[in-house]
N, C-alpha and C positions, 0 to 999 in steps of 0.2 A: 522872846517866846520860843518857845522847843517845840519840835513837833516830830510823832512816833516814827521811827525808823520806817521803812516800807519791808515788809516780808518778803524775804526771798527763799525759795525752795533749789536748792540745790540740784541742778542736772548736770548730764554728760558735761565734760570739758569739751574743747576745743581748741584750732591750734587760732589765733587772736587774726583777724583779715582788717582792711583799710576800710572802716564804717562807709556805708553809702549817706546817710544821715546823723548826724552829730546837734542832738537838741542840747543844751544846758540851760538852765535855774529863765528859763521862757514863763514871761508873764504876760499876757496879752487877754482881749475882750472886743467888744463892743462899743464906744461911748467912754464913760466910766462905767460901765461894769467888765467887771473882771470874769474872766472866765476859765484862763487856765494860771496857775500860779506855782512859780520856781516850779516849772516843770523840766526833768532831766529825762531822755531817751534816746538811744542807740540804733540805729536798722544794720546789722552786718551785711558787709556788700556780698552779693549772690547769693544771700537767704532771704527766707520770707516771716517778716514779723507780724506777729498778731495786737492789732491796737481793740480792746475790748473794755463793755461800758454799757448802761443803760442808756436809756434816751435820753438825751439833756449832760451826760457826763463829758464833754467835751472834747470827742474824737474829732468832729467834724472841724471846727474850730481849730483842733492840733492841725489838719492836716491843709487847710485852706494858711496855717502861720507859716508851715514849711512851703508853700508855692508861695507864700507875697501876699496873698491878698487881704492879710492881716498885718500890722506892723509890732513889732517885740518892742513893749511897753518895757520891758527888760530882759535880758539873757542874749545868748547867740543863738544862730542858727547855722553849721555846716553842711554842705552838699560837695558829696564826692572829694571829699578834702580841702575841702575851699568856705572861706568866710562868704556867708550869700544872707547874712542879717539884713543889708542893706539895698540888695540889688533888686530890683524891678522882678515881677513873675516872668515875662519873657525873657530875659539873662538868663534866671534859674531852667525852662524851660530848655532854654538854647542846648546849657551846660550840659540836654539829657534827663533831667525831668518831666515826668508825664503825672498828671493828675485827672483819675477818671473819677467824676462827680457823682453824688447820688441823684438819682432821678434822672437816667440814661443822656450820658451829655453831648447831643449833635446836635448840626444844625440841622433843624427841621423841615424846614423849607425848600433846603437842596437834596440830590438826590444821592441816592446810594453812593453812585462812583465822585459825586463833584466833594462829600465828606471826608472821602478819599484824599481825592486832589487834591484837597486844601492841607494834608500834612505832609505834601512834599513837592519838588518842582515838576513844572514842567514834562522833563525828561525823565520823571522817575516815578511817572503817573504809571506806566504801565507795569511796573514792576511792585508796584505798592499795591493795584489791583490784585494782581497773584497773590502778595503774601495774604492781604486779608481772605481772599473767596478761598483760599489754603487749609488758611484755619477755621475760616466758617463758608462750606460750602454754597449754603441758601442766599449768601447776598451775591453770590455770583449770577443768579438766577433775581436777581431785584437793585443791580445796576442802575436801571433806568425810573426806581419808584424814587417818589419824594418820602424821603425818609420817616416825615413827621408819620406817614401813613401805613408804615410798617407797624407787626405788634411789638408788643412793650419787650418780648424775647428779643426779637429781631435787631429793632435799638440797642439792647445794649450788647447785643453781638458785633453791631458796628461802630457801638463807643469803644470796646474793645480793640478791635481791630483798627480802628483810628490811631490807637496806641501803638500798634505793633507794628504798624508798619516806619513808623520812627525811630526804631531799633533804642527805646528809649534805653536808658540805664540803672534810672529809678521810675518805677510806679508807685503811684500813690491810687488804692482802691477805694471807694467808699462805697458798702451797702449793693456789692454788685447783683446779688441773687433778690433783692428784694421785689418784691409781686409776680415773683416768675415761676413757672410750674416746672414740676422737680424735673422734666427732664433735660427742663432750659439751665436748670442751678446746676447741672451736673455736664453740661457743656463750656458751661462757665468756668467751673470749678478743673476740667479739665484743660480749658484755654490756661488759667492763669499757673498750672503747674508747667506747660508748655513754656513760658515764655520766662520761669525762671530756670529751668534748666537750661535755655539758651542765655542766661548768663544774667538776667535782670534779676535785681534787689526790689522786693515785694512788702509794704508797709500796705495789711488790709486789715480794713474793718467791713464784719459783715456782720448779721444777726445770726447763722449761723455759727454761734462758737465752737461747739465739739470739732466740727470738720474744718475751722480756718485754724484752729490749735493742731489738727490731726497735719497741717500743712508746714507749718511752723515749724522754726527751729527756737522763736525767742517771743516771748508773750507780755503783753504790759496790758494792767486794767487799768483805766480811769476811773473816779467816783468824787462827784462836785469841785471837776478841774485839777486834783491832784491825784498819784501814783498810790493804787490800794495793792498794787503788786507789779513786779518785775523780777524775770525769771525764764525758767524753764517751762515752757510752751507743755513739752511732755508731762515737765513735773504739776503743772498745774490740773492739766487735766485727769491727772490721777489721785489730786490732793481733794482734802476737804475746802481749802483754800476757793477753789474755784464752787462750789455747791454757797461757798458763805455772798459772793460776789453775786451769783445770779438772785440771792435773797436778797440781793440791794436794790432790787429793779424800782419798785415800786418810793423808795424813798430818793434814790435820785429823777424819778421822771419830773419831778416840778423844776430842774436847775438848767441855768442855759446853757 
């Protein structure tokens, strides 16, 4: 069986970098159901790529296969130049991966500083304090709250900074502006340009597309678990390409 090439739109070159992520011919799901299939994707290290999709085209899924917590029914998975198809999510963690979940990902229970503590030792509690209240002032002022009781802004400014202070190498974003008010999407948006110019490789899916492509250097769409485009982030968003993809919405919303 043959199946259509994927369109690609031609952009700027570049001079070639050691990928932070190395997807090939990945098939993975559920059960038996299948969700993403011979899927192929690239993230260059110290750029930020755009993974985009309807609801149901299987971002979340891609991104939960590259931490582990799905296993490759076929393909490879690379991290940082290294085979990690097989290794446990904390290995891939270890290596320098970070995966921020949708639906603000802390513990809830603990407070501002102990969500802290718990991504680094001991001794390096005080310095992980700084970086986060650094980048987001307000939890420096909500140390002592139980997280679960902070607003939904608040959270995920501290799933954020959960991240940063692990000086990860790879982020994995999912959905980070979702139910947040614009002027929390735009703190957001400026934390995650922040932390790839300090050198991290940024794989994000948001609903936001115009402005996570405006972030972009490299953009892939999904649509019923396979590749309806890979390319230029810019070029898409200047293409009709991208106008035909957001008119898919509604016939991928039924697929998982």
């Amino acid at each position: 069986m043959t199946t259509s090439p994927v369109p690609t739109i031609e952009g700027r070159s570049s001079a070639p970098r050691p990928p932070a992520v190395e997807v090939d011919g990945l098939t993975t799901g559920y059960g038996r159901t299948l969700v993403l299939r011979d899927l192929s994707l690239t993230v260059p290290e110290g750029e930020v790529t755009a993974l985009l999709g309807s609801n149901g085209a299987g971002k979340t899924t891609l991104l939960r296969a590259i931490c582990g917590f799905l296993p490759a029914m076929k393909g490879t998975v690379r991290i940082l130049g290294e085979d990690a198809t097989h290794l446990t999510p904390h290995r891939r963690f270890a290596a320098g991966l970070c995966h921020i979940p949708e639906g603000r990902g802390v513990f809830r229970s603990l407070t501002v500083r102990e969500n802290l503590a718990m991504q680094t030792t001991r001794r390096g509690e005080k310095v992980a304090v700084e970086r986060a209240t650094a980048a987001f002032p307000i939890l420096g002022e909500r140390l002592a709250q139980i997280a679960g009781t902070l607003s939904g802004g608040q959270q995920q400014m501290l799933a954020m900074a959960a991240a940063y202070v692990r000086n990860p190498r790879l982020v994995l974003v999912d959905e980070p502006s979702l139910g947040l008010a614009p002027i929390v999407v735009d703190e957001i948006f400026d934390f995650l340009q922040r932390i790839v110019a300090e050198g991290s490789s940024l794989l994000l899916v948001d609903q936001f597309a115009v402005r996570v492509l405006d972030m972009a250097s490299t953009a892939y769409v999904l649509r019923r678990g396979r590749l309806a485009y890979q390319g230029s982030a810019q070029a898409l968003a200047d293409s009709d390409v991208f106008g035909q993809y957001m008119g898919t919405a509604a016939d991928d919303a039924s697929t998982a």
